[in-house]
C-alpha positions as CSV (number, residue, x, y, z in Angstrom):
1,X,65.3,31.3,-28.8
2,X,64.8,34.9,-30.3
3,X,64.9,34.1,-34.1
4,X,63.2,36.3,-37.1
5,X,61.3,34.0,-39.2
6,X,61.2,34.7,-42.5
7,X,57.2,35.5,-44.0
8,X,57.0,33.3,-47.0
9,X,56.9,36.2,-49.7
10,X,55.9,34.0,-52.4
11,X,52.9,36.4,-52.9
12,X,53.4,38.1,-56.1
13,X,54.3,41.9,-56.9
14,X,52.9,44.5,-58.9
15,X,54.8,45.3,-61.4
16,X,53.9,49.2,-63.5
17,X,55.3,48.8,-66.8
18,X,55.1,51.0,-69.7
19,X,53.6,54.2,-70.2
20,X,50.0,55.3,-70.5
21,X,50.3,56.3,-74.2
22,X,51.1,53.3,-77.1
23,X,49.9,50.3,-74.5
24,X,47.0,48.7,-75.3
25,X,45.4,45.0,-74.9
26,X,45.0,41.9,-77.2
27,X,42.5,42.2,-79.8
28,X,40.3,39.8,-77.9
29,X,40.5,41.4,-74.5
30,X,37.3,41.0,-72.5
31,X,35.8,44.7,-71.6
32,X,35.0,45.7,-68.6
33,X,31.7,46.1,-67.3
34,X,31.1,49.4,-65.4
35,X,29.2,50.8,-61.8
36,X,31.0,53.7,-62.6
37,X,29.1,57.0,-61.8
38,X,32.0,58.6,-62.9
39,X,33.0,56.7,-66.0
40,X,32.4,57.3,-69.8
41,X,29.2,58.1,-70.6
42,X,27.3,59.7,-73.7
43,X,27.8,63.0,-72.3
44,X,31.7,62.3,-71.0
45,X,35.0,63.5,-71.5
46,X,36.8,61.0,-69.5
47,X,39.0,59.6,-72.3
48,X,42.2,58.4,-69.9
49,X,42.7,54.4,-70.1
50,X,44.9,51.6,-68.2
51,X,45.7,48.3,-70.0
52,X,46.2,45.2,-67.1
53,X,48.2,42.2,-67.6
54,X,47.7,39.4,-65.2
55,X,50.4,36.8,-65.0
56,X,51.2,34.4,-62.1
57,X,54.1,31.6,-61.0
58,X,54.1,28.9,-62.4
59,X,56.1,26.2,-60.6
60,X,56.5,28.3,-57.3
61,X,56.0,25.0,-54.8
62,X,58.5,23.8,-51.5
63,X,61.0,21.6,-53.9
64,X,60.4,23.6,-57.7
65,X,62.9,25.5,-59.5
66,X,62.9,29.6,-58.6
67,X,59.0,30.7,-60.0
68,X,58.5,31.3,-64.2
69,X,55.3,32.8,-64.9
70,X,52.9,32.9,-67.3
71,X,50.0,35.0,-68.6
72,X,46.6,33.9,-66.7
73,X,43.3,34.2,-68.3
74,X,40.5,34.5,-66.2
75,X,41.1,36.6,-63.3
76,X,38.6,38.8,-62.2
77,X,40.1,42.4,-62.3
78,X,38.4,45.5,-61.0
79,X,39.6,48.9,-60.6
80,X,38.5,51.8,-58.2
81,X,37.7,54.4,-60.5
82,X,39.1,57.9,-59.6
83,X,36.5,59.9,-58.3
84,X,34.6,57.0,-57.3
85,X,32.4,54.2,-58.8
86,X,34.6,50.3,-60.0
87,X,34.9,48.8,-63.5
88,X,35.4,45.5,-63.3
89,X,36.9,42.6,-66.4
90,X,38.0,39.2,-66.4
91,X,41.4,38.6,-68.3
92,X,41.0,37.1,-71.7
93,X,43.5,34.4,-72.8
94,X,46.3,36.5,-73.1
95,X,46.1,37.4,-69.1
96,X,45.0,41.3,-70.5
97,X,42.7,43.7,-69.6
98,X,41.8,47.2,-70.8
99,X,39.8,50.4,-69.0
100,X,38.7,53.2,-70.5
101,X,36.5,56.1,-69.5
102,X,39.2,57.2,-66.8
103,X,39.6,60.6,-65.8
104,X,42.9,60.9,-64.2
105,X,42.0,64.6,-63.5
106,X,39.9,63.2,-60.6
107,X,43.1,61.6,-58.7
108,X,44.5,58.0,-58.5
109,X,42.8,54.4,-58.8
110,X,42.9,51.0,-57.4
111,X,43.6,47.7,-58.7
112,X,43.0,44.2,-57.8
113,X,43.2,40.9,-59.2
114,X,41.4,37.6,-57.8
115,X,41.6,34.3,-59.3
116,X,40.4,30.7,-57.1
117,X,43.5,29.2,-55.8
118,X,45.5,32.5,-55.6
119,X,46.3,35.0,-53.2
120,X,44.5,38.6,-53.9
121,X,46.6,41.2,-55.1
122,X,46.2,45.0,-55.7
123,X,47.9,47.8,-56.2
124,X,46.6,51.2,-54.6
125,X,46.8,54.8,-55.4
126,X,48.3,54.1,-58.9
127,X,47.9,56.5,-61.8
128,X,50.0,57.3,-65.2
129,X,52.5,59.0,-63.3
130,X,53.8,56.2,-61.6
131,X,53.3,53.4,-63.7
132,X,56.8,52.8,-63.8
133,X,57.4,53.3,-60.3
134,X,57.2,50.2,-59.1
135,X,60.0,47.1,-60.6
136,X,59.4,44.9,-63.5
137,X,59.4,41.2,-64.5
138,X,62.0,41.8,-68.0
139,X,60.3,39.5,-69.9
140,X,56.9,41.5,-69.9
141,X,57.9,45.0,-69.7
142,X,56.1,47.2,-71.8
143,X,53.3,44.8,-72.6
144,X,50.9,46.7,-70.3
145,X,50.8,49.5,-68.1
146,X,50.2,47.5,-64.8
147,X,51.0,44.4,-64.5
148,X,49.3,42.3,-61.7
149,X,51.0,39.2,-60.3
150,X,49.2,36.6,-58.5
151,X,50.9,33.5,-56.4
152,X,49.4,30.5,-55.7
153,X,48.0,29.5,-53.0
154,X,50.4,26.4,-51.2
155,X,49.4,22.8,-51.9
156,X,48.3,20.5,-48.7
157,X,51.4,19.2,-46.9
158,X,51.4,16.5,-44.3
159,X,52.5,16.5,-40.9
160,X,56.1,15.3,-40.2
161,X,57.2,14.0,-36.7
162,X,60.2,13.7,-36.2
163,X,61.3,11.9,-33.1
164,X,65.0,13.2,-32.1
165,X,66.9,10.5,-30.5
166,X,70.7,10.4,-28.7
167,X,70.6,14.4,-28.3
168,X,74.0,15.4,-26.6
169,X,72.1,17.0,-23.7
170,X,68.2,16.9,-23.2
171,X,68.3,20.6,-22.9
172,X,69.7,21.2,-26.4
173,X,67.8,22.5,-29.2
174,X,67.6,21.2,-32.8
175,X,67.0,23.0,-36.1
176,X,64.9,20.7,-38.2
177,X,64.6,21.5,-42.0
178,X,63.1,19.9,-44.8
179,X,64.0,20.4,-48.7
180,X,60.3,20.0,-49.6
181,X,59.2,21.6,-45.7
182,X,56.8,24.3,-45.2
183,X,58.0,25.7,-42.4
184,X,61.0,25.0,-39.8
185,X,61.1,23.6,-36.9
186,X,63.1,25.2,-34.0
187,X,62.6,23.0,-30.7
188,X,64.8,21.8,-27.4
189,X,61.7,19.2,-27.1
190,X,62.0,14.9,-28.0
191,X,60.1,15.5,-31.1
192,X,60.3,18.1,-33.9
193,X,57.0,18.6,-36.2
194,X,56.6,20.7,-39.3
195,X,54.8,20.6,-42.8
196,X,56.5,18.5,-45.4
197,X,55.5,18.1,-49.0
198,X,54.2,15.2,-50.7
199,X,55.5,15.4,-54.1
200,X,58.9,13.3,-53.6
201,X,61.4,11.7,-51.0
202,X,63.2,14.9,-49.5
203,X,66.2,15.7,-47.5
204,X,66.0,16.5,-43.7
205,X,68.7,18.3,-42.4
206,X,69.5,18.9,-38.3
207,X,71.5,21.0,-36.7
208,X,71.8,20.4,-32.8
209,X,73.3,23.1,-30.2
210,X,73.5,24.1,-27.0
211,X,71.7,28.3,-26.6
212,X,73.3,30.6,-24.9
213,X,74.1,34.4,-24.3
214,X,73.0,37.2,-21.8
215,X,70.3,40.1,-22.7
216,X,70.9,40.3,-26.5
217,X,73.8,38.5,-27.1
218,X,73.5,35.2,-27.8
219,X,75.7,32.2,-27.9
220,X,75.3,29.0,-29.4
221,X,77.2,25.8,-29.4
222,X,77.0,23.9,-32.5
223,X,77.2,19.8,-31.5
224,X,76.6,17.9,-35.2
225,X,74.7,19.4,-38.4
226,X,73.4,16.2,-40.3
227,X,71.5,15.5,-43.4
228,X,68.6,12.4,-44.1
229,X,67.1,11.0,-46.7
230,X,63.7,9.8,-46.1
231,X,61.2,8.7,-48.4
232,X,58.0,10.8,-50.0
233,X,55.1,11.1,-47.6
234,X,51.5,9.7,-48.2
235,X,48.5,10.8,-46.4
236,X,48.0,13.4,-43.9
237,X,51.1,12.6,-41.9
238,X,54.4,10.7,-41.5
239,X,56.4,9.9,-38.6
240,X,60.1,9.4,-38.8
241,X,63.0,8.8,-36.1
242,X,66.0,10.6,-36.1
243,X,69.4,9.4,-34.7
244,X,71.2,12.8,-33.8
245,X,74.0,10.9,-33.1
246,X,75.1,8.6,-35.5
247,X,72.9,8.1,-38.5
248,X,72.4,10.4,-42.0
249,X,75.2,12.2,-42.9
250,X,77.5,14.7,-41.2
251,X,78.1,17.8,-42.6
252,X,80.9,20.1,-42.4
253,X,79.8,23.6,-41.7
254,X,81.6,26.7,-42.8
255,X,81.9,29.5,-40.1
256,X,82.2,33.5,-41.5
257,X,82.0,36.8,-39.7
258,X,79.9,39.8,-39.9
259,X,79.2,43.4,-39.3
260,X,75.7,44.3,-38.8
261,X,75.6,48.1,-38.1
262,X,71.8,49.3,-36.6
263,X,70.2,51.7,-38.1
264,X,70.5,55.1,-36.0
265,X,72.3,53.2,-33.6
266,X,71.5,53.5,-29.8
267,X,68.7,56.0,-30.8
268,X,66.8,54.5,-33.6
269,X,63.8,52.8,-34.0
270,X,65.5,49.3,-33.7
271,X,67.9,50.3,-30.8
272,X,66.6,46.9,-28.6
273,X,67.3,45.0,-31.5
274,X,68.8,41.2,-31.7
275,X,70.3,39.7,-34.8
276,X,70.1,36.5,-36.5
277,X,71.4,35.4,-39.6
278,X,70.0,32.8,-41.6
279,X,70.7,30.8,-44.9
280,X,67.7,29.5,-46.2
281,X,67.3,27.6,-50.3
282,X,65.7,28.9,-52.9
283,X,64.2,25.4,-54.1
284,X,62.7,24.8,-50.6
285,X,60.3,28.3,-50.9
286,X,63.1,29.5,-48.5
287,X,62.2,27.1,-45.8
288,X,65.2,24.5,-45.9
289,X,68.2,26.2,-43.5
290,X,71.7,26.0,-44.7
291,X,72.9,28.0,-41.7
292,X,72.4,31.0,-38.8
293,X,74.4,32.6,-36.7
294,X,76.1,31.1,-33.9
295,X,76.9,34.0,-31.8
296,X,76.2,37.6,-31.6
297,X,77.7,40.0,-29.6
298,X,76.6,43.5,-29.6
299,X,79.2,46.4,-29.3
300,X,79.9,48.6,-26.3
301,X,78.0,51.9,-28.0
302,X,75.2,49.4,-28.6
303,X,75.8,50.3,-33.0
304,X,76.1,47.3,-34.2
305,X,76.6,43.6,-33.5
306,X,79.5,41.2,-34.6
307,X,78.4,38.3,-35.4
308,X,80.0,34.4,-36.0
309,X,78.3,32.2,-38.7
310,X,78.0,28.4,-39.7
311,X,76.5,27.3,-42.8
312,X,77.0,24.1,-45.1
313,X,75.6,23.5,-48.7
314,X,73.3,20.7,-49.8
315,X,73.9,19.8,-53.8
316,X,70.6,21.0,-55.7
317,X,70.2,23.6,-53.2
318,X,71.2,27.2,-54.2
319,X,71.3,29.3,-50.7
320,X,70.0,32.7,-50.2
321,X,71.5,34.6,-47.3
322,X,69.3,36.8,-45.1
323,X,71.0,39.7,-42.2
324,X,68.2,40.6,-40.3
325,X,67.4,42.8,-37.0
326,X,64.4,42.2,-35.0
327,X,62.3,43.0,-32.0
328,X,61.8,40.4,-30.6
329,X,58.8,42.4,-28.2
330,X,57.0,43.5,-30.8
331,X,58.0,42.1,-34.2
332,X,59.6,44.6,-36.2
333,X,62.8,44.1,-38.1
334,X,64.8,44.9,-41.1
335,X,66.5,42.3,-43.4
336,X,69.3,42.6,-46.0
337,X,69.0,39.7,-48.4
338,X,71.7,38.8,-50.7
339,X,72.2,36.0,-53.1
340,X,74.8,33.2,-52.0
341,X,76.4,31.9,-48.3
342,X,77.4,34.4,-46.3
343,X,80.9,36.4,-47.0
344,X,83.4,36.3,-44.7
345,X,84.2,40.0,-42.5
346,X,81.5,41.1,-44.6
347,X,79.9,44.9,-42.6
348,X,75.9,45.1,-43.8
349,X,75.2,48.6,-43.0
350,X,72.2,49.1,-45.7
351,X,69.4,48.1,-42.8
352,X,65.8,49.9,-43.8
353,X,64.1,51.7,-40.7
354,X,60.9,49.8,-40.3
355,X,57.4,51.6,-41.2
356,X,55.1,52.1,-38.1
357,X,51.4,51.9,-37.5
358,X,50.1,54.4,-35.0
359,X,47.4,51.9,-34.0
360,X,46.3,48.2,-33.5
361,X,43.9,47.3,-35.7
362,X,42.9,48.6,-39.0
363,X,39.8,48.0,-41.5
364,X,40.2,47.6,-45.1
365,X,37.0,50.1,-45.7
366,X,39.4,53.0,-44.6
367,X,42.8,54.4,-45.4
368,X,45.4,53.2,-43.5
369,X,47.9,55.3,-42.8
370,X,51.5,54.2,-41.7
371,X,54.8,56.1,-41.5
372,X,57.9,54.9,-43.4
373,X,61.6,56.5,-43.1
374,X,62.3,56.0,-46.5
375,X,60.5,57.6,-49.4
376,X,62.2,55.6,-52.2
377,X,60.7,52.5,-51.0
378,X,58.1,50.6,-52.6
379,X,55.2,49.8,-49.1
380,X,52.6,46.8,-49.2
381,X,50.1,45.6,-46.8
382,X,50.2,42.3,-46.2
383,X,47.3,40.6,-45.4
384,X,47.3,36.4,-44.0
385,X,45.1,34.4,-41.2
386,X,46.1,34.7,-37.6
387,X,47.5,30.9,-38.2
388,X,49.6,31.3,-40.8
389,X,52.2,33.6,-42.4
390,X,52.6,31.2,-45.2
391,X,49.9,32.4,-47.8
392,X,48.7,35.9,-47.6
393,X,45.3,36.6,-48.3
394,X,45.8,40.0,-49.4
395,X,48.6,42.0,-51.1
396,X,48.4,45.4,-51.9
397,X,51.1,47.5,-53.0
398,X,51.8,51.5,-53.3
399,X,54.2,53.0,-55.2
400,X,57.5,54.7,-53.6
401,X,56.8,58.3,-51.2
402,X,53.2,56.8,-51.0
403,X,52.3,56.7,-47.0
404,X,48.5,56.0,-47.0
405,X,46.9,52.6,-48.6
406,X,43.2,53.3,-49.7
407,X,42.5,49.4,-49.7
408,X,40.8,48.5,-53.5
409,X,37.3,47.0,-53.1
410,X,37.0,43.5,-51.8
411,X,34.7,40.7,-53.0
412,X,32.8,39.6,-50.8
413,X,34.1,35.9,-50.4
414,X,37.5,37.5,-49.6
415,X,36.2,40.3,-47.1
416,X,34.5,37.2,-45.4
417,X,38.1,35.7,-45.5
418,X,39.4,38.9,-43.6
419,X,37.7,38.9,-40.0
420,X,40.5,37.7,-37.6
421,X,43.2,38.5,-40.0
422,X,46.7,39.8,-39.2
423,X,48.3,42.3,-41.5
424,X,52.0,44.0,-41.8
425,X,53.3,46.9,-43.5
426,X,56.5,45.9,-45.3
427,X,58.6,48.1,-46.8
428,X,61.4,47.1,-49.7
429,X,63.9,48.3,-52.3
430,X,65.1,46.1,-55.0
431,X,62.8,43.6,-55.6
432,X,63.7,40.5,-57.6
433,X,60.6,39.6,-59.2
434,X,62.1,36.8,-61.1
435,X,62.9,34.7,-58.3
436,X,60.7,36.9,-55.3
437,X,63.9,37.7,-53.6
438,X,64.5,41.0,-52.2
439,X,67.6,43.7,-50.9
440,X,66.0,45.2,-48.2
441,X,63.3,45.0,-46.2
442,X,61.9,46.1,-43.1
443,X,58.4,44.9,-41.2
444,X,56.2,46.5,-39.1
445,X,54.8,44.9,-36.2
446,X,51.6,42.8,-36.8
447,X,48.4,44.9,-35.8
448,X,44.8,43.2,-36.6
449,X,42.6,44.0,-39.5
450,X,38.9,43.3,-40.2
451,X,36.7,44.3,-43.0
């Protein structure tokens, strides 16, 4: 089947808050220590200063309520002087940070924020006149002029196998989801297997069909969605069977219609585009599925696809409804992300052009240099291991009409880290930073990176 899988964006965002004049740091705030050849010194008249807050999610694991967060002390911050040269702090125990000796007369600088057990995160090409470029978490604006926030890195989960007994056909395929799952599994095989956590007994829920469709329309056959309760996992794996059939619960699905209008239409950058719809929970880290389209049928002027939905709801679980196009040859696509189930004869027509990488492989010692349609986007580079899409490794964000990411300076344990990497270049509007949910997006294909 050609479905867009979400990547798990619970990687943080940089948030600019403030302005460079009347921010400063907690009394305590460590100082930085400085390799700057162009910093302060006695003869200096560098004088410009940025004040860091470092904050993080708190409770952001498969199963928790949508992410708080909370100020982090000890993070190791450095920042790319402009001109050349790095400062580098660690945050004191108010998560805060404060530079001085910058000349902003020399250009832009780069941030990033390390801390064991969390994903990297940066922010490049940032300077006072676009610290408040880039959207805010309310409940620290103004407390700093950047503000850098780091996601943890995902617990160990176990290995679920789930044998599927009494399918309707042996050819069908089965959605398998878990409440406290890691990923989903999408299979027309005698066993499902995904990551499950081990915190508490979870919810499985199944959805088995029949696929169909020519070129890219698609058409699928919905035989039973069902729901089980099975008990918390120990160790490194667990095997359960599941009665297609018969056993758990059925559940009634609720079937809507859409519009999804393609960007440029038969011309545009996504004009081999197919469509998928999915319904994912907030509480499962967006990994539990609540629903997808069923059938998609693109028009005769190849513009836009009209599309049939099922979902159901699962008490406890508040659904997030994601309208995406993707190519399916190469892995770009555009998502539109809206809060709640899907609304019926709803037209989504707000799809972002995805940016573009002239070539396959970048290095993180060089600018990277990508295009992007829209200039009132806010661009990252997205850095995780060729295995996994779940935790990145990397973030670093630019702020909107910037087209060219000078990567911040790595330690070395994460430029280690990097060597057979994968990276993407997302682009996004609208960020919700409370609950790391987005409007739009668009991603570009994966290309390779290395230090």
């Amino acid at each position: 089947m050609r479905m867009f899988r979400r990547v798990s964006y619970s990687v943080g965002t940089v948030i600019a808050l403030g302005a460079l004049q009347g921010c400063s740091s907690s009394s305590n705030s460590s100082a930085p220590s400085s390799s700057d050849a162009g910093a302060a010194d006695s003869g200096s008249t560098a004088t410009g200063t940025m004040s860091v807050l470092v904050i993080a999610t708190t409770d952001d694991a498969p199963g928790a309520p949508p992410p708080s967060f909370a100020a982090i002390p000890g993070a190791q911050v450095s920042i790319d002087m402009p001109g050349g040269g790095q400062q580098t702090a660690t945050s004191d125990a108010n998560g805060k940070v404060t530079f001085t000796g910058i000349d902003w007369t020399l250009g832009s600088a780069g941030i990033l924020g390390t801390l064991t057990g969390y994903g990297a995160y940066g922010i490049a090409d940032v300077n006072p006149t676009n610290f408040k470029s880039i959207p805010t978490v309310t409940a620290v604006q103004g407390q700093a002029d950047v503000v850098l926030t780091l996601a943890p890195v995902s617990a160990a989960l176990a290995t679920l196998t789930a044998t599927l007994q009494n399918k309707a056909d042996a050819a069908n395929y089965v959605f398998a989801s878990a409440t406290l799952g890691g990923s989903t599994a999408d299979v027309n095989t005698p066993t499902a297997t995904l990551p499950i956590g081990t915190t508490a007994p979870y919810t499985l829920i199944t959805h088995e069909f029949t696929n169909g469709g020519t070129g890219r329309n698609s058409v699928l056959t919905g035989v039973r969605w069902a729901s089980y309760s099975e008990p918390q996992a120990t160790g490194a794996t667990q095997a359960v069977t599941v009665d297609l059939a018969g056993a758990g619960t059925t559940l009634t699905p609720t079937t809507t219609h859409t519009h999804a209008v393609v960007p440029g239409g038969a011309t545009g950058s996504l004009n081999q585009s197919y469509y998928s719809t999915q319904v994912f929970s907030v509480e499962s880290g967006f990994h539990l599925v609540l629903g997808h389209a069923v059938s998609s049928t693109l028009t005769a002027d190849s513009s836009a696809f009209d599309v049939v939905n099922e979902n159901v709801s699962i008490a406890g679980q508040t659904p997030v409804t994601q309208y995406v196009l993707y190519d399916a040859s190469g892995g770009a696509a555009s998502a539109v992300s809206v809060d709640g189930l899907p609304q019926d004869n709803a037209t989504i027509s707000n799809f972002l052009t995805p940016p573009s990488l002239a070539v396959g492989s970048v290095s993180l010692s060089q600018p990277i240099v990508f295009t992007n349609a829209d200039p009132t986007t806010i661009s990252s580079l997205i850095v995780t291991t060729a295995a996994s899409t779940i935790d990145a490794l990397l973030v670093v964000d630019v702020p909107p009409g910037v087209t060219t990411i000078h990567p911040p300076t790595l330690p070395a344990a994460l430029t280690a880290k990097i060597t057979g990497a994968k990276g993407t270049i997302y682009s996004r509007t609208d960020l919700d930073a409370v609950t790391d949910r987005y409007a739009r997006l668009a991603v570009s294909r994966p290309f390779g990176v290395r230090p």
